[in-house]
C-alpha positions in Angstrom: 47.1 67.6 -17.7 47.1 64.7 -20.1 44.2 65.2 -21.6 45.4 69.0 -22.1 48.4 68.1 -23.5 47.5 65.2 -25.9 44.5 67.8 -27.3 47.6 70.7 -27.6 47.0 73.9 -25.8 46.7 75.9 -28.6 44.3 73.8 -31.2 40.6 73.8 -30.5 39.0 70.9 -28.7 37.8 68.7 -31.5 34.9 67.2 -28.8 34.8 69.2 -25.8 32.8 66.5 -23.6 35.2 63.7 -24.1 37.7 66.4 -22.6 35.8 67.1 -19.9 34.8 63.4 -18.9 38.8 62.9 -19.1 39.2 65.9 -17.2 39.1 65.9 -13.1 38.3 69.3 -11.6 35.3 69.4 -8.9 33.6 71.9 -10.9 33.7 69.7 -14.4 32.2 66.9 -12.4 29.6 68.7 -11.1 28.8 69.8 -14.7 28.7 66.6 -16.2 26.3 65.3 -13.0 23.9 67.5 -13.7 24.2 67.2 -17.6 23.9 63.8 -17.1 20.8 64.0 -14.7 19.2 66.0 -17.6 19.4 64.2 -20.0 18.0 61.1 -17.7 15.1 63.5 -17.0 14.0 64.5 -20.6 14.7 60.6 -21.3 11.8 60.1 -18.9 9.6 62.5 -20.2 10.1 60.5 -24.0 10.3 56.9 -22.6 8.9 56.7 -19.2 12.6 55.3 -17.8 15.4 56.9 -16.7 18.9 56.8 -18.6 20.0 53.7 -16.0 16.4 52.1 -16.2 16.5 51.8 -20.0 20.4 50.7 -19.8 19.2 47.8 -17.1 16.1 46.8 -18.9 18.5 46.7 -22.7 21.0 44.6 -21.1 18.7 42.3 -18.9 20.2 43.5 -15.9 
């Protein structure tokens, strides 16, 4: 509800993914997995490493 309320329930959402990351409903999350698994996967195709490859091998981790 915090999120809701400090956006206001009647304005648009200026960016709706920050919303839903602040969000927590099972369905959101499950969204945002598999958004997030996509993007990882066309990463891959463009770079040959997955989102957390390329994050491990920029920060020497």
């Amino acid at each position: 509800m915090d999120s809701i309320n400090a956006n206001g329930i009647d304005k648009p959402i200026a960016e709706p993914f920050k919303f839903l990351m602040e969000y927590w409903n099972d369905d959101i999350t499950d969204f945002m997995v598999n958004m997030m698994m996509t993007m990882s996967r066309i990463n891959r195709e463009k770079t040959g490493k997955g989102l957390f490859e390329q994050f491990m091998d920029e920060n020497r981790l």
